[in-house]
C-alpha positions, 0 to 999 in steps of 0.5 A, a space after each residue: 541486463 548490464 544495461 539496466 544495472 548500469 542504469 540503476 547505479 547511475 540514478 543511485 549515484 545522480 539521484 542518491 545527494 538529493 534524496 539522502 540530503 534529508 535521510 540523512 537528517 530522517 534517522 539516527 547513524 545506524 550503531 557502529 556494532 557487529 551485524 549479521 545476515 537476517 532473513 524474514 518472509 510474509 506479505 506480498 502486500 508490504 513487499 514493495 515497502 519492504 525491499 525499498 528499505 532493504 535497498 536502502 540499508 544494504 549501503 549502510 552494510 546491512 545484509 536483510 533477505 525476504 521473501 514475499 510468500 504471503 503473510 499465512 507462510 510468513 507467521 509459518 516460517 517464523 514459528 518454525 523458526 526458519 526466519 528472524 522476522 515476519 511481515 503480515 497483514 494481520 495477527 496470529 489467528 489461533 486456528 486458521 479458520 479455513 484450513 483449521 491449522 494452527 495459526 500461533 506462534 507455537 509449534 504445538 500449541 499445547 506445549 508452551 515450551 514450544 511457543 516463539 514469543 514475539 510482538 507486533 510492530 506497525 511498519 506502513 500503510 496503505 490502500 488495496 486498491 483494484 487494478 483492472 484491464 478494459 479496453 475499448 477500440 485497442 484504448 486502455 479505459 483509465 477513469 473506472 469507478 465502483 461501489 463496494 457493492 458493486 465489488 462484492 458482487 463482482 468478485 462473488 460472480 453477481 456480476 459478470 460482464 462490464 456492462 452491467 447496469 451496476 457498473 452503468 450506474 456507478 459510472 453515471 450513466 456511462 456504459 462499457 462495453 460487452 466483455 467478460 469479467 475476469 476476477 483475479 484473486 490471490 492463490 496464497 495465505 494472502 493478508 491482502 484477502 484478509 482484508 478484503 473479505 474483512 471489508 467485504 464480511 463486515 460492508 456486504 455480509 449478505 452478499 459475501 457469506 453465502 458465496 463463502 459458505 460462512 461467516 467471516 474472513 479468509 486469507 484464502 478467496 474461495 475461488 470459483 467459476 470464471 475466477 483466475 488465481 495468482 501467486 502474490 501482489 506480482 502474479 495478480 498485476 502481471 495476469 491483468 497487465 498481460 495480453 491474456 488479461 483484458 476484462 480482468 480485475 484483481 485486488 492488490 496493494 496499490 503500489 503494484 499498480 503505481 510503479 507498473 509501467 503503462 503507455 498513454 496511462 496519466 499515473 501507473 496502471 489504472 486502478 478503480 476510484 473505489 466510492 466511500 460513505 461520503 459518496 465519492 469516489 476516490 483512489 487509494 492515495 497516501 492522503 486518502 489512506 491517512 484521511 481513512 486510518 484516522 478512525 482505525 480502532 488499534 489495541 492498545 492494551 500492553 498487556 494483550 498479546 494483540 497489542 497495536 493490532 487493528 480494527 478496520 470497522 470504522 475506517 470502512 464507513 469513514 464519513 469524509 468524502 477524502 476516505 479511501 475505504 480499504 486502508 490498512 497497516 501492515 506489521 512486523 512480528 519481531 522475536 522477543 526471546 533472550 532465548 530464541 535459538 535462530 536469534 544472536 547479538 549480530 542478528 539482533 542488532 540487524 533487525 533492530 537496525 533495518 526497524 529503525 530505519 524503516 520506521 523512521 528514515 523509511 516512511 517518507 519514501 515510501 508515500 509516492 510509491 503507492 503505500 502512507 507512512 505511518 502517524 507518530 503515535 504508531 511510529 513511536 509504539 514500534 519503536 518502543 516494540 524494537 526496544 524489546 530487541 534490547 530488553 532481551 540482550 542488552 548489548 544491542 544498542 538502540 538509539 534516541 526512541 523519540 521518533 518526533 525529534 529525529 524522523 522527517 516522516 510526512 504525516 508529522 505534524 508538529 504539536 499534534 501528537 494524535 493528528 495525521 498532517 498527510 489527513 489535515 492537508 488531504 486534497 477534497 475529491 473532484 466534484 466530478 467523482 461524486 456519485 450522479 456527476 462525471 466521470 472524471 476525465 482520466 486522471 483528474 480524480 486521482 489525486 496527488 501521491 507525491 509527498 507534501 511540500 511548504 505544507 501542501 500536497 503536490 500538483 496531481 498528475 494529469 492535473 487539469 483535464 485534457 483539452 478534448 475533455 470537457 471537464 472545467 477545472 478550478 481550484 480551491 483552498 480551504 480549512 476545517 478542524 474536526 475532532 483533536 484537530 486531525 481531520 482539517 483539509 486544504 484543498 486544490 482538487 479539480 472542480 465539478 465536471 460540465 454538463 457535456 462530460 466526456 464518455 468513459 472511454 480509454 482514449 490515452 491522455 498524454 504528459 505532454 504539457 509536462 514534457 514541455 521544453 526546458 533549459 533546466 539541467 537538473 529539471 532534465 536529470 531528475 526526469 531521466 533519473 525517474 524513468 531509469 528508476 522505473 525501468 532498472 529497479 522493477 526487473 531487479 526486484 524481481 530478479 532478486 525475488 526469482 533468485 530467492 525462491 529458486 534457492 527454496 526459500 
């Protein structure tokens, strides 16, 4: 344990000029004023996200506890007002359809003296993605693709073994073994199921309402038969991941899959190449996010209570071949109220604080851990929502809210205040991850996740194919404007697969060639600071989160 605290005050200190250089430029200097501890509750699905930026702002001596509990108990917690923020995925519900509970902000909805006034704020978006575990020969399969449909069977037990001529033909021919299936679903009010069975009730309505018993979405999966439940994002990835899980597959933000630690794994745990409209299959990236969330239907009504909220319809059924089909944006609901009990100056100033930061100076860290920042038109409405903080007291103090003049968030695209630049240079998918072609060798259909640089996204991992694969890879770039100039592209993806494609099977790919001999010093230090990051930050979250929970929060 001290080791690992050792190690993460040594990336902090290593590692903290050269990732701060530009931070310090992303967002105003936090207010000089009075602060005061501020806790909040909610969605597993943003949590990584979220105590990314806690990290980050407890330097700048703001003190922010949350707890991960599902974004059901998180709209819960704050109507009964034993938080100061929420997190969730999706909007206040009325009445929850599954348990018919209230689901306001109000703690009698018939009484409006009871009700909490709040809004919504984006705060990031993301993929969910479908981690699963399948070995062959003691081998851990990385390069699975799946239809949707495929998936709504699968998790409505159609389904049940990985040899199913489905998956065959999703995967071009290439069988799996016979081994059992094993789907991992969320115990919780989880806004990750939400979303899900949005997708699944709007794409495959025929085969998810009868496994449901209605129409509609739940935020809780009516789990049945051979179906295991987890608590939250951590309890989903850690039952795949685990000795117990091989055969398992799960639904989770992917930024619980790209930060798990996995031998011989070319990028994180291996989620499943999910295929979209176009035919391709393609994995929840930053940059497939942002091609997708382009046509995200958002409320922007002022007067609507359910102002900035979403509708996904469109984003499932996006027609470019970059789209990842299951995008979304999580939010948080901020207390509005001059007279809400738990709120004070200090309290207030906090959270308008720890937004500032997370919407402006936060956005571009989160892109390679697994989550898209947010584009400038959501960007600037959440804050001009955290400008309501001020509205209800005006000692707190909120600085510049124009986002495009002091915020280096990557989707930024200068000129273009509707357009998404992640979206613009979003690499093509693989001619390999098209459907009747491939499999991609493991890793080269990922795709980059890193943040762009001189206006082009990174090389992605595990680039060119293996050498024992027989996978030809080739380069290209090109530039296309679509509608509002949002969805042009450059590409620089991995070309089509040869006739002689390599079987799906798990053998590991290694980094060597990445690994390869260097003089360089800083080169050495950056590498050491990346893996003591991925060893010392994962147990200290969780240690923290353990903490909270053991305290009854």
């Amino acid at each position: 344990m001290r080791l690992k605290f050792a190690a993460l005050v040594a990336v902090a200190i290593c590692v903290g000029p050269l990732l701060g250089a530009n931070a310090a430029e992303a967002s105003p200097v936090l207010p000089a004023a009075v602060t005061a501890q501020i806790d909040g509750s909610g969605s597993t699905w943003a949590e990584n996200a979220v105590n990314q930026w806690i990290f980050d702002v407890t330097a700048k001596g703001l003190q922010v506890v949350y707890t991960g509990a599902g974004s059901a108990q998180g709209r819960t917690d704050f109507r009964n007002d034993t938080t100061d923020f929420a997190v969730s995925d999706i909007g206040f519900l009325g009445t929850d359809p599954s348990t018919g509970s209230n689901d306001t902000s109000c703690q009698d909805p018939h009484v409006k003296s009871t009700c909490r006034a709040y809004v919504y704020a984006p705060i990031v978006a993301g993929g969910t993605s479908f981690p699963y575990q399948i070995k062959v020969a003691g081998h851990l399969i990385q390069n699975l693709r799946l239809s949707g449909e495929t998936i709504a069977k699968i998790f409505t037990l159609k389904i049940t073994n990985w040899d199913d001529p489905e998956i065959t033909r999703d995967n071009n021919g290439r069988k799996l073994p016979s081994l059992p299936i094993i789907p991992v679903v969320d115990s919780q009010g989880s806004g990750s199921t939400a979303q899900f069975t949005r997708y699944l009730e709007a794409q495959y309505p025929g085969i998810w309402n009868p496994f449901a018993g209605s129409a509609g979405s739940t935020e809780y999966f009516p789990r049945k038969g051979a179906e295991i439940a987890e608590a939250g994002s951590d309890g989903i990835i850690n039952f795949i991941t685990s000795a117990a899980g091989n055969g398992s597959i799960g639904y989770d933000q992917y930024s619980y899959a790209l930060n798990k630690r996995c031998s011989g794994c070319v990028q994180g745990w291996p989620v499943a190449n999910l295929e979209n409209k176009a035919g391709y299959f393609v994995a929840p990236t930053q940059y497939n996010v942002a091609v997708a969330l382009t046509k995200a239907q958002i409320n922007m009504n002022k007067s609507s209570q359910n102002y900035l909220l979403q509708n996904l319809v469109n984003v499932y059924a996006n027609p470019d071949k970059r789209a990842y089909p299951l995008s979304s944006y999580s939010y948080i609901i901020i207390p509005t109220s001059a007279k809400d009990q738990r709120m004070s100056t200090p309290k207030r100033q906090a959270l308008a604080d720890f937004i500032d930061w997370s919407i402006c100076g936060g956005q571009a860290e989160i892109g390679p851990t697994g989550y898209s920042p947010l584009p400038i038109n959501l960007a600037q409405a959440s804050f001009q929502q955290m400008y309501k903080l001020h509205t209800a007291d005006k000692a707190v103090q909120i600085g510049n809210l124009n986002v495009a003049t002091q915020c280096h968030n990557p989707t930024f695209w200068a000129g273009h205040p509707d357009g998404n630049f992640l979206a613009k240079i979003a690499p093509e998918p693989p001619a390999c991850d098209k459907v009747g072609a491939g499999p991609c060798v493991a890793g080269t259909g990922v795709g980059p996740t890193g943040n762009p640089t001189h206006g082009k996204p990174p090389p992605s991992k595990g680039g060119s194919p293996s050498a024992s694969g027989s996978a030809s890879a080739s380069a290209s770039a090109s530039s296309s404007t679509g509608a509002g100039g949002a969805t042009a592209s450059t590409s620089g993806a991995p070309g089509a697969a040869t006739s002689g494609q390599a079987a799906l099977v798990g053998t590991p790919t290694t980094l060597a060639a990445s690994q390869g001999n260097s003089n360089s010093g800083i080169l050495v230090a950056l590498a050491v600071a990346e893996v003591l990051l991925l060893v010392a930050i994962p147990p200290f979250v969780a240690r923290r989160r353990q903490q909270q929970r053991r305290a009854g929060r």
